[in-house]
C-alpha positions as CSV (number, residue, x, y, z in Angstrom):
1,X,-10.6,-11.2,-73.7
2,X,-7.3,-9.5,-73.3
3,X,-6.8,-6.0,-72.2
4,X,-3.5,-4.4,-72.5
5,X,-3.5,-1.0,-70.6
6,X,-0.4,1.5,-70.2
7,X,-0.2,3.1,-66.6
8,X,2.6,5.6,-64.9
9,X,4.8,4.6,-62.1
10,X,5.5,1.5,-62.1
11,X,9.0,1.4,-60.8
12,X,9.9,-2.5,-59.4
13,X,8.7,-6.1,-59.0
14,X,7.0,-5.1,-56.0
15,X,5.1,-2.6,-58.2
16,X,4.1,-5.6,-60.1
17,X,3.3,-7.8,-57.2
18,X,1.2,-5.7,-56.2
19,X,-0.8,-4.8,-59.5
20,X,-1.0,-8.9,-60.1
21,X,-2.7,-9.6,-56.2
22,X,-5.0,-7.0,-56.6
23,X,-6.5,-7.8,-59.9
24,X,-6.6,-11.2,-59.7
25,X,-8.5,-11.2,-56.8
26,X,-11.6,-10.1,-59.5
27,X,-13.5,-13.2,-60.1
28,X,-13.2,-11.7,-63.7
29,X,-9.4,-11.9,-64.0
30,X,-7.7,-15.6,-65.2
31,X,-4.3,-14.1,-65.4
32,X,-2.4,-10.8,-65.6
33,X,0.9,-10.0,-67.0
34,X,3.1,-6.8,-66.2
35,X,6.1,-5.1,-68.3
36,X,8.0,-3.5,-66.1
37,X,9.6,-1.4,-68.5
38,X,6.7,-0.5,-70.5
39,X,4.8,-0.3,-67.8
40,X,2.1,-1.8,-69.6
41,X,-0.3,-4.4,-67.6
42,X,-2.0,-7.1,-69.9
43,X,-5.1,-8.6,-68.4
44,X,-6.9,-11.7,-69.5
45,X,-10.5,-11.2,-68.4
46,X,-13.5,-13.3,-69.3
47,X,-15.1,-9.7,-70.2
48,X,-14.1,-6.7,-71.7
49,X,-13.4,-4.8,-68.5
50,X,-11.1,-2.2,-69.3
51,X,-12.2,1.0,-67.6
52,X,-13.0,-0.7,-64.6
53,X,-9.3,-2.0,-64.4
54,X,-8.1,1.1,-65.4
55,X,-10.1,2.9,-62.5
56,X,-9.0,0.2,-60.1
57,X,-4.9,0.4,-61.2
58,X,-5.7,4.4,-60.9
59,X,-6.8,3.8,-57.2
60,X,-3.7,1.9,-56.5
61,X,-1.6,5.0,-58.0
62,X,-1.2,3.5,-61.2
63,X,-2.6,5.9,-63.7
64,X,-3.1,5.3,-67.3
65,X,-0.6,7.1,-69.2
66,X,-1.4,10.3,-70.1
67,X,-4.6,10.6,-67.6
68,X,-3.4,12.7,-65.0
69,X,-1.7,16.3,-64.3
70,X,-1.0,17.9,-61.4
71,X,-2.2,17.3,-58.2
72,X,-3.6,14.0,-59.2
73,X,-0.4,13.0,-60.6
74,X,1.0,14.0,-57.4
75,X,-1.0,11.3,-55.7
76,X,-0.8,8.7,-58.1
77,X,3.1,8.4,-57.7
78,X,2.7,8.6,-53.8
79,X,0.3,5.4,-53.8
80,X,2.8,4.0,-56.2
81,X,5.4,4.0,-53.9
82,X,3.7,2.7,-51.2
83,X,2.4,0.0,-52.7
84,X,5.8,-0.5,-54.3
85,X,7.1,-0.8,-50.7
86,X,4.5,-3.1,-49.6
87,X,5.0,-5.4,-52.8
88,X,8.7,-5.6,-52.2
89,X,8.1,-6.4,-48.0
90,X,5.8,-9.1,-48.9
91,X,8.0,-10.4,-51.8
92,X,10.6,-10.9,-48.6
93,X,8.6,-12.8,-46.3
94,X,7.4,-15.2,-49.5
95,X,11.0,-16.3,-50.3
């Protein structure tokens, strides 16, 4: 089943790096696809597991779009950026 889910701050390929490690690491996940600049996140899952992706991209400060206000919001983009920054340190040391 594929799940197709639009989420705030994604800024890089770090950003994406990131998003891809952690979900595939779900038994459920067989691949996972990110746009960039839609900042959409397509998952092929072997079950219809779209809140719990959306909750677990939320966590990583990836929030579906049009989810969060204020303080959470606030959060969201500071996760984002760290994991952003973590993505882009590891995409170093890979190459």
């Amino acid at each position: 089943m594929k799940v197709s889910i639009t989420v705030e701050n994604i800024k890089c390929g770090g950003c994406a790096g990131s998003i891809k490690k952690k979900l595939l690491a779900d038994a459920r996940v067989e691949s996972v696809e990110v746009d960039i600049e839609q900042g959409i996140v397509v998952i092929e899952a072997t079950e219809n597991v779209h809140d719990d992706f959306s909750a677990m991209l939320l966590k990583m400060g990836y929030p579906k779009s049009g989810t969060t206000e204020g303080i959470t919001a606030a959060k969201a983009k500071a996760k984002s950026f760290v994991s952003c920054a973590i993505g882009s340190v590891s995409n170093m040391v890979n190459k």
